[in-house]
C-alpha positions as CSV (number, residue, x, y, z in Angstrom):
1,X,116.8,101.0,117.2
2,X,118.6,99.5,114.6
3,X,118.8,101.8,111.8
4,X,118.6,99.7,108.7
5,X,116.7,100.5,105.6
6,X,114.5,97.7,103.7
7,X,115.7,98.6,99.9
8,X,113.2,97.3,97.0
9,X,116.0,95.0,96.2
10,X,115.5,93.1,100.2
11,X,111.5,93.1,99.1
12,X,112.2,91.4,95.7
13,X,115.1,89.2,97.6
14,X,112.2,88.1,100.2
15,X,109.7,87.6,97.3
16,X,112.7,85.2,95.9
17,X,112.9,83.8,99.0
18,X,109.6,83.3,99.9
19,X,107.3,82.4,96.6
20,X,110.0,80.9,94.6
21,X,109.9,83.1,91.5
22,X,112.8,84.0,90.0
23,X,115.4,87.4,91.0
24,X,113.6,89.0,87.9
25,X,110.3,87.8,88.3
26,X,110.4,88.7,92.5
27,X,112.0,92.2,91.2
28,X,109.1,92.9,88.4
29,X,106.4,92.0,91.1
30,X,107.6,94.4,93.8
31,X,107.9,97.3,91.0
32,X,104.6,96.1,89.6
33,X,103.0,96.5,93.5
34,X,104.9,99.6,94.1
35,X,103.7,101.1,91.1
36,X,100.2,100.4,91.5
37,X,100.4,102.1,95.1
38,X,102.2,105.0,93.9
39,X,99.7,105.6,90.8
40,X,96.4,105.2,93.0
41,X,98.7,108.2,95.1
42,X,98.9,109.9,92.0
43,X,95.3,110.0,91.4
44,X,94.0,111.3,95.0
45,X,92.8,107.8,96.0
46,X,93.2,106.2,99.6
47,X,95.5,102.6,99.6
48,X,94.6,100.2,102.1
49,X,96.5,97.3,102.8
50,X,95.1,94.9,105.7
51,X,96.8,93.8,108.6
52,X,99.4,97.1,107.3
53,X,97.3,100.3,107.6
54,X,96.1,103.1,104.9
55,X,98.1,105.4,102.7
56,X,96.1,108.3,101.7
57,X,96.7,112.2,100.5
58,X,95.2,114.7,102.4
59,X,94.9,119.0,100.6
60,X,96.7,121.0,103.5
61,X,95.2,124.7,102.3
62,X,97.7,128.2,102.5
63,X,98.1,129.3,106.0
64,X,100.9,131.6,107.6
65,X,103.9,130.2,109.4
66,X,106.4,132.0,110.8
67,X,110.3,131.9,110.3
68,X,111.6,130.7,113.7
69,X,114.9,132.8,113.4
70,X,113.4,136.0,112.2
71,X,109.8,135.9,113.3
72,X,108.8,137.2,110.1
73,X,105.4,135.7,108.6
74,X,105.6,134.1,105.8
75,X,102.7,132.0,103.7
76,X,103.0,128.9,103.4
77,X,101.4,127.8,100.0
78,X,98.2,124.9,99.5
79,X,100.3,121.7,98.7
80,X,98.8,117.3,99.2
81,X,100.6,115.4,101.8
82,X,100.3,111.9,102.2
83,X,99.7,110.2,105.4
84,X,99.6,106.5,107.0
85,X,98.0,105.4,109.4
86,X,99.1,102.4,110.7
87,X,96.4,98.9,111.3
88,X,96.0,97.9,114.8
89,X,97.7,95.0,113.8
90,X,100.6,96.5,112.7
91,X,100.6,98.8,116.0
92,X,100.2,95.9,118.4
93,X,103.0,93.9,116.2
94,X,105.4,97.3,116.9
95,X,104.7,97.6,120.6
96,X,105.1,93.5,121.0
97,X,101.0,93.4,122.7
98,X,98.1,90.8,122.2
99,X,96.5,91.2,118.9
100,X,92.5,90.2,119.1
101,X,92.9,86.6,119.2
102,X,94.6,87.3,122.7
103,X,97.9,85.8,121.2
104,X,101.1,87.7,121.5
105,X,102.6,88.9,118.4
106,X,106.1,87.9,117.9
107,X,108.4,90.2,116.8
108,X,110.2,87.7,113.6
């Protein structure tokens, strides 16, 4: 595995790239999208983006866990997570199998 991260500034770069806005244009969009996403977050609501998967939080409520070096219980307190589930799509795309069309997915 590689180990490089895609920064906001690589999005807006590929928006540049891509769409033909300008730097600032490509950068406002991406911050504009990521927003959105992060507000919807905010408010408890599920994001779906096709062909991606689904961002949505989930209420884990208090339960015990359990300190691995003492043993001692301790509560862990009710707290939202979020979670993604990735499209099949997306999962085929990862593992490099036929999407529904019977093609193979190319990896770039």
């Amino acid at each position: 595995m590689e180990g490089r991260t895609i920064t906001r500034a690589d999005l807006s770069e590929s928006v540049f790239q891509e769409v033909g806005l300008s730097r600032n244009e490509s950068s406002d969009l991406v911050e504009t999208i990521l927003g959105e996403v992060v507000e919807a977050l905010a408010r408890g609501e599920s994001v779906k983006i096709s062909s991606f998967g689904s961002f949505a939080v989930r209420d884990k409520g208090q339960r015990v866990g359990r300190n691995p070096k003492t043993g001692q219980e301790v509560p862990i307190l009710p707290r939202r997570v979020l979670v993604f589930r990735a499209s099949n799509v997306l999962k085929s795309l990862i593992n490099g199998m036929p999407d529904e069309s019977g093609k193979e997915q190319s990896s770039g």
